[in-house]
C-alpha positions in Angstrom: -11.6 1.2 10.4 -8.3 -0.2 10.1 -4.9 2.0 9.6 -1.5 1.3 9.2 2.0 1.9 7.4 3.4 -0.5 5.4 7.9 -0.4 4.4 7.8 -1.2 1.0 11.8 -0.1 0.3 11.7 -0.8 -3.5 9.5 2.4 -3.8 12.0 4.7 -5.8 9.7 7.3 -7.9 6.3 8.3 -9.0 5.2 5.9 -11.3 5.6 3.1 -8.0 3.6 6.1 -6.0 1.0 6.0 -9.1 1.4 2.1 -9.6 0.8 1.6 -5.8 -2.1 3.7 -4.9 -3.9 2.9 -8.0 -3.9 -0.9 -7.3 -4.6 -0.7 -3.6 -7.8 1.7 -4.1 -9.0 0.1 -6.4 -9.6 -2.9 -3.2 -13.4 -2.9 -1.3 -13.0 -1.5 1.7 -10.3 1.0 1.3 -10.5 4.1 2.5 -7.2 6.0 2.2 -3.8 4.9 0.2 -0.9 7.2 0.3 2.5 6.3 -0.9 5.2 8.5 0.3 8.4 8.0 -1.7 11.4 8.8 -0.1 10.4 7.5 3.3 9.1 4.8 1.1 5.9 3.8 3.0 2.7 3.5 2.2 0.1 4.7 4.9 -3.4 3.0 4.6 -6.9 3.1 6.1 -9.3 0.4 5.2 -12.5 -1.3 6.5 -12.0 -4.2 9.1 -13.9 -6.7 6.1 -10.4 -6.1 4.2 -7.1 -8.0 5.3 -4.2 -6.8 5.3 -2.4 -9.5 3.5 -4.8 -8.8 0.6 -3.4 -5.0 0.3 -0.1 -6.7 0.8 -0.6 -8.9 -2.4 -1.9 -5.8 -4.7 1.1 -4.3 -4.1 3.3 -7.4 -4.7 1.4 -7.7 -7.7 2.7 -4.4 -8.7 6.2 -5.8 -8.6 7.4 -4.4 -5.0 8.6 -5.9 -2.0 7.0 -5.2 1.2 8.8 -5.3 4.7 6.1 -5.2 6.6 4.5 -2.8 9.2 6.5 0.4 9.0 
């Protein structure tokens, strides 16, 4: 099991927190998605079969930028 944070700064409000969480559970392999908005951050905990980059693109895919590792 994998986890991490992710800085996504265009988080702003709860339909990105809804938007977010929503697309990255519905991933194989994920365990835990929590978006926290006004450190805007998303921590995650997914199975080692998963990248990253693919949790990544679900949330780019949403319409948000991410930085990186938090």
């Amino acid at each position: 099991m994998t986890t991490t944070t992710l800085s996504v700064p265009t988080i702003s409000c709860g339909h990105c927190k809804s938007s977010i969480e929503g697309a990255v559970a519905e991933l194989d392999g994920v365990d835990k998605v929590e978006v926290h908005i006004e450190a805007r951050t998303v921590d995650l905990s997914f199975d080692d079969s998963l990248q990253l980059d693919a949790i990544i693109e679900a949330i780019e895919a949403q319409g948000y930028d991410v930085a990186g590792p938090a």
